[in-house]
ZAMARGU-4260 file (C-alpha; in steps of 0.2 Angstrom, whole numbers, plus 5000, padded with zeros to 4 digits):
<rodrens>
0) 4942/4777/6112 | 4945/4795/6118 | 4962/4799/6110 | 4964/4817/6116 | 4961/4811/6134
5) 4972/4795/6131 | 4988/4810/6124 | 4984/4817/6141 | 4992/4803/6150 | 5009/4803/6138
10) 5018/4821/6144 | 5031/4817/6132 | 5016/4821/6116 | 5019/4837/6121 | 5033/4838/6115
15) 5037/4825/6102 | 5026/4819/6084 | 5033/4800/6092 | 5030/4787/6081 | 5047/4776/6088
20) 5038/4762/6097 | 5044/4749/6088 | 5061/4755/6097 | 5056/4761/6114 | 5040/4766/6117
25) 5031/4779/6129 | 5027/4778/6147 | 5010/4786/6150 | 5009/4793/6169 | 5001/4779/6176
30) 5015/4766/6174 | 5026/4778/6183 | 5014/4776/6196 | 5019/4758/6198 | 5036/4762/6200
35) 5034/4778/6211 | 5023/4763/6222 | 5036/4750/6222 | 5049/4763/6229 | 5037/4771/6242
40) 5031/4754/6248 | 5049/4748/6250 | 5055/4766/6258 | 5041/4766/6271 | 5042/4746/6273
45) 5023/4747/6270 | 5018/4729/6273 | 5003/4722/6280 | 5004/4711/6295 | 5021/4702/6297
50) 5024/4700/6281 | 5042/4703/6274 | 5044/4716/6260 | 5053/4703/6250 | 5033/4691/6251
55) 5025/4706/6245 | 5034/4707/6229 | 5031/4690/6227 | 5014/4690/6228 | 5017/4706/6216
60) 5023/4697/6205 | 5012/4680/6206 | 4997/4692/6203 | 5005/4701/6186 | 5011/4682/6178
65) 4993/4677/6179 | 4989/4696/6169 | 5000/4691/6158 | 4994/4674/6154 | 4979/4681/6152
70) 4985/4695/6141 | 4991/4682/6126 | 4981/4667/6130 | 4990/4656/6142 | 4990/4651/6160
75) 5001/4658/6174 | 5010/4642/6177 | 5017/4643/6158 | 5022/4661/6162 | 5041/4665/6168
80) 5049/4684/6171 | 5064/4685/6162 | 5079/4702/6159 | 5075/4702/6142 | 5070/4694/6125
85) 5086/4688/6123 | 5087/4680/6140 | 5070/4671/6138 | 5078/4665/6121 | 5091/4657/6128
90) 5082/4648/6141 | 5075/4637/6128 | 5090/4638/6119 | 5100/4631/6134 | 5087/4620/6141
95) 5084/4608/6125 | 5094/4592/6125 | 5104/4592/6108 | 5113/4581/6099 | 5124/4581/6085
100) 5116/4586/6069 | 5101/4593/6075 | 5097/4608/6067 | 5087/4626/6071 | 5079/4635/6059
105) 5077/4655/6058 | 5075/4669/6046 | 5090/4678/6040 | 5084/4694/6047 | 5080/4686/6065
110) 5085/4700/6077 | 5091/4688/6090 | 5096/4673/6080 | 5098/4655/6085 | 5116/4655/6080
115) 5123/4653/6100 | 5139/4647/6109 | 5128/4632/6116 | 5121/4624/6099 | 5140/4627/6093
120) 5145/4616/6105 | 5133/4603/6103 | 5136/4601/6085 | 5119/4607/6079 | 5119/4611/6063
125) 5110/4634/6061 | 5098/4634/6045 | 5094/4652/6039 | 5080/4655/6029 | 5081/4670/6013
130) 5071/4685/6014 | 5062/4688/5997 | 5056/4706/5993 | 5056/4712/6011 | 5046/4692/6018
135) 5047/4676/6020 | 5038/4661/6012 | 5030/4646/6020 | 5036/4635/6006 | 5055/4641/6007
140) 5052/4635/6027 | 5048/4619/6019 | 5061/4614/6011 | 5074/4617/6027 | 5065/4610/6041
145) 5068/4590/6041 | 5065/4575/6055 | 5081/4583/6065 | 5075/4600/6066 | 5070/4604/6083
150) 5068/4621/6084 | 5061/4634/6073 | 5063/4654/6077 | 5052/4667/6070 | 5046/4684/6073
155) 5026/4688/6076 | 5031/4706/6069 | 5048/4706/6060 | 5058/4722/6068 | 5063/4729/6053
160) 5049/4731/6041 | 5036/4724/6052 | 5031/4708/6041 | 5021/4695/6049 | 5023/4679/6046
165) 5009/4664/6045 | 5013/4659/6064 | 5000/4644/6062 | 5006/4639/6047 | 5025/4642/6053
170) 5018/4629/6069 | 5011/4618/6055 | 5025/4614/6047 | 5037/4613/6062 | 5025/4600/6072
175) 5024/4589/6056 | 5043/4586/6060 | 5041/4586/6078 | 5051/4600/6079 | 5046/4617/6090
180) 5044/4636/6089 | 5050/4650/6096 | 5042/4668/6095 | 5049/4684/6097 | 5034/4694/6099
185) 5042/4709/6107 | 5036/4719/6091 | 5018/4714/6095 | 5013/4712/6112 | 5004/4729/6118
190) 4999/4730/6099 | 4992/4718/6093 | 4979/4705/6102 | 4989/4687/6104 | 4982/4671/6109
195) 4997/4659/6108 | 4986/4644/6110 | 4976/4647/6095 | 4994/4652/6088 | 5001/4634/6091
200) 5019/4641/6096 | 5028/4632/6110 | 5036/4646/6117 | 5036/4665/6117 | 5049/4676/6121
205) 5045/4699/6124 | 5050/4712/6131 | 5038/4726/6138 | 5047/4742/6134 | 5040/4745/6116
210) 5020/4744/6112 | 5016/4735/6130 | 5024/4753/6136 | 5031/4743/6152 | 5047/4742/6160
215) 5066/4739/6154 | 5074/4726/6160 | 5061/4714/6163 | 5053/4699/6152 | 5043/4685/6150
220) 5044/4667/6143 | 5027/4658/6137 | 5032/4641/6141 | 5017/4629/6133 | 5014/4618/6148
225) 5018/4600/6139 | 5035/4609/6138 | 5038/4614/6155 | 5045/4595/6160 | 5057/4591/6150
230) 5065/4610/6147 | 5079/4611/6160 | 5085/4628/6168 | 5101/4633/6160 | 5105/4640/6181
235) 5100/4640/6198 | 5101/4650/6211 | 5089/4653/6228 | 5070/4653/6220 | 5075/4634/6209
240) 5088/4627/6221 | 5090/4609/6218 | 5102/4606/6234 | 5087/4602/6248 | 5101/4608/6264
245) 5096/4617/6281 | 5090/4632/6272 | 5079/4629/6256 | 5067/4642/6250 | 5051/4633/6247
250) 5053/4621/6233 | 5046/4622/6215 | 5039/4610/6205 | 5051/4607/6190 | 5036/4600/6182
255) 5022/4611/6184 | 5027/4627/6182 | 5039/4639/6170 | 5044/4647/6186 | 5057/4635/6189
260) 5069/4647/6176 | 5067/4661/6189 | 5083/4658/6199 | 5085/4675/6206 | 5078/4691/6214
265) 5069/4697/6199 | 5067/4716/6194 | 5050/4718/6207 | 5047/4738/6203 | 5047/4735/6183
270) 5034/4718/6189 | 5025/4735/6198 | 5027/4746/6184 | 5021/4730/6170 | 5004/4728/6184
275) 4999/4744/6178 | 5003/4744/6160 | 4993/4730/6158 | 4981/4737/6168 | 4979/4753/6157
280) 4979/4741/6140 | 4964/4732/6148 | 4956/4745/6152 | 4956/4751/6133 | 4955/4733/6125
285) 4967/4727/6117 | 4954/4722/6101 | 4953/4741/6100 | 4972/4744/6103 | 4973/4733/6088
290) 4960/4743/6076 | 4969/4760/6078 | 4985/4755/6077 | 4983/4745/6060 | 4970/4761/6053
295) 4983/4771/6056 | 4999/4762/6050 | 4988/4758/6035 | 4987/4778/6032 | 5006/4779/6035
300) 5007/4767/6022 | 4997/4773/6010 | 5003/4789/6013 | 5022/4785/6009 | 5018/4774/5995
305) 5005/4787/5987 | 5022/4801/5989 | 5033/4789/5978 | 5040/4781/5990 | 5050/4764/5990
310) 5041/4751/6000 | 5049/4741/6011 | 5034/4733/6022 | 5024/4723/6009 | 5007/4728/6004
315) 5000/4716/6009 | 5006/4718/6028 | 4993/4721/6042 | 5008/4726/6054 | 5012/4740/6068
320) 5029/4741/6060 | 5029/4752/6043 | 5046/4754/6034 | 5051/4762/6016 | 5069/4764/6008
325) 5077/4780/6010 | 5095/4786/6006 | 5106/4792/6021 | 5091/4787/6031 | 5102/4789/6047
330) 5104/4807/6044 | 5086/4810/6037 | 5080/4803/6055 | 5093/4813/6064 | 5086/4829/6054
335) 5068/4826/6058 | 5071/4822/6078 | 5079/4839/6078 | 5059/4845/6071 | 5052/4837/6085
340) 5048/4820/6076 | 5054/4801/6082 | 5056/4788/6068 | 5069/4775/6067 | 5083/4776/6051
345) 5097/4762/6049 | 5108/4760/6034 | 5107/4743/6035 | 5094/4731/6024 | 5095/4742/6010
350) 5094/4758/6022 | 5080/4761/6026 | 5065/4771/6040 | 5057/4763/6051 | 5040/4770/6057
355) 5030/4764/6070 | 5011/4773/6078 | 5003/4767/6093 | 4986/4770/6099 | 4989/4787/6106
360) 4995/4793/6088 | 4984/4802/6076 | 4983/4804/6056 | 4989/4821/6061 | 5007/4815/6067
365) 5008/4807/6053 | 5003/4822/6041 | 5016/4831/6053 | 5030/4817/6048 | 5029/4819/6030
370) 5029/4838/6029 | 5045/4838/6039 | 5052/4825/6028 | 5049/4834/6013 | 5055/4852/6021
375) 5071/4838/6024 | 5073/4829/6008 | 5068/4843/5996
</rodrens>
């Protein structure tokens, strides 16, 4: 990997020390591209033959569910594009029959918990699991997931100290009850390689904005394909109409594919823009993606631990996401973005800030972060 060429593409490196992408991440030039493509196709009315514009971006975004499927493992008929995390949550959400007393099961920390208007309403019972010492255990899931639990929620990269949970194990114990799970993997997808078959999760919910350096305001939903039947779309519109009048679009199969949840005009230039996100990861590999992001927040580690530093990521944590207690670590973050350096502080969870390198980062950002914080905190 050439990482002085890669910086190249990122304008905004020469400017910032940013290591924020667990918050929004960078665009490199090339995923403008897409955008600046989508608006000059539409603006011309470039199509080819008699094609409308409108069957041009569909065949867009055809094209990108089947890169994303293969991105994480999975088929493009199990693929659906969403607004957001939270939208493709609540599509399963929404879509599950419940009945009074089921229960769902999530970790206390969830950053979009199953705690919603719908299962409220259905009687279903909202199980939180305690965070221990900045994780949570196996053997505390356990003990609250029964025969009437049908969901389980989990992170694959917890968003605020970046632990990762045993996501085959997590699926172990969830199937033993005949119950499902659903990821949030919106802290991982871009840096980390996912396969959710080998996985054995049931859906999958991300956004592309952070590590997958993608678009805002577009999703995707990793339907597992057994599931696709018997979840039902919480709306319809013109792409998943049921009513068969004088004017129905060409009909889906409810059955066969996850893109019976799309039930509108979707967000086409951020699908153009997601092409060539993908397109640039790929080019790279993601196995090597993975490598320099955990060698490097493995030395962000080490380094805040080795200055005295509070921990809140355990050591043990093979993780993008790299966190450490701090006192007023708003105004500490606040202080260092005013030296040209991008980090993430909150007051909640103890208070705490949140780091978080990508590829394009090197060992001398970091240095760069931890001289400014000790010119700050000194």
């Amino acid at each position: 990997m050439n990482v002085e060429k890669l910086r190249a593409d990122f304008p905004a490196l020469k400017k910032w020390v940013y290591l924020d992408n667990a918050f929004v991440g960078l665009m490199p030039k090339q995923v403008k591209a897409g955008y600046d493509e989508f608006v000059q196709r539409w603006m011309n009315f470039d199509v080819e033959g008699t094609k409308t514009i409108l069957g041009e971006w569909l065949e867009k975004a055809a094209k990108v569910r089947g890169m994303i499927g293969d991105f994480i493992g999975a088929k493009a008929k199990e693929i659906v594009f969403t607004t957001c995390t939270g939208s493709g949550l609540n599509i399963v959400i929404n879509g599950t029959s419940w009945e009074k007393g089921d229960n769902v099961v999530f970790p206390e920390w969830e950053h979009n918990p199953m705690d919603t208007t719908t299962l409220r309403r259905n009687g279903v019972e909202v199980r939180s699991q305690e965070v221990r010492e900045g994780r949570t255990e196996l053997a505390d899931l356990e003990k609250l997931v029964d025969d009437r639990t049908r969901l389980v929620q989990v992170s694959q990269v917890g968003y605020i100290n970046g632990f990762r949970p045993d996501l085959k194990g997590v699926a172990g114990i969830a199937h033993e009850h005949g119950a499902r799970v659903l990821v949030d993997s919106t802290q991982a997808v871009g840096a980390l390689v996912i396969d959710v078959k080998k996985e054995g999760v049931d859906y999958v919910s991300a956004a592309p904005y952070k590590y997958l350096m993608g678009p805002a305001g577009l999703a995707f939903l990793y339907v597992k394909s057994e599931h696709i039947g018997d979840l039902e779309p919480d709306r319809v519109g013109w792409k998943n109409q049921i009513w068969a009048g004088d004017h129905a679009e060409e009909p889906i199969d409810f059955t066969e594919s996850a893109e019976k949840f799309e039930y509108g005009t979707i967000h086409f230039q951020g699908v153009y823009a997601l092409e060539k996100s993908l397109e640039y990861l790929n080019r790279i590999g993601m196995d090597a993606v993975e490598r320099r992001v955990l060698d490097l927040s493995g030395y962000l580690w080490d380094s805040a631990h080795d200055m005295g530093k509070r921990m809140y990521t355990p050591p043990d944590t093979k993780s993008p996401v790299v966190s450490f207690f701090e006192e007023n670590a708003p105004e500490v973050a606040a202080k260092l973005m005013m030296e040209g350096v991008k980090v993430t502080g909150r007051e909640a969870h103890g208070g705490h800030i949140r780091t978080a390198p990508h590829f394009y980062n090197t060992k001398t950002d970091i240095d760069a972060l931890f001289k400014k914080y000790w010119d700050i905190v000194s």
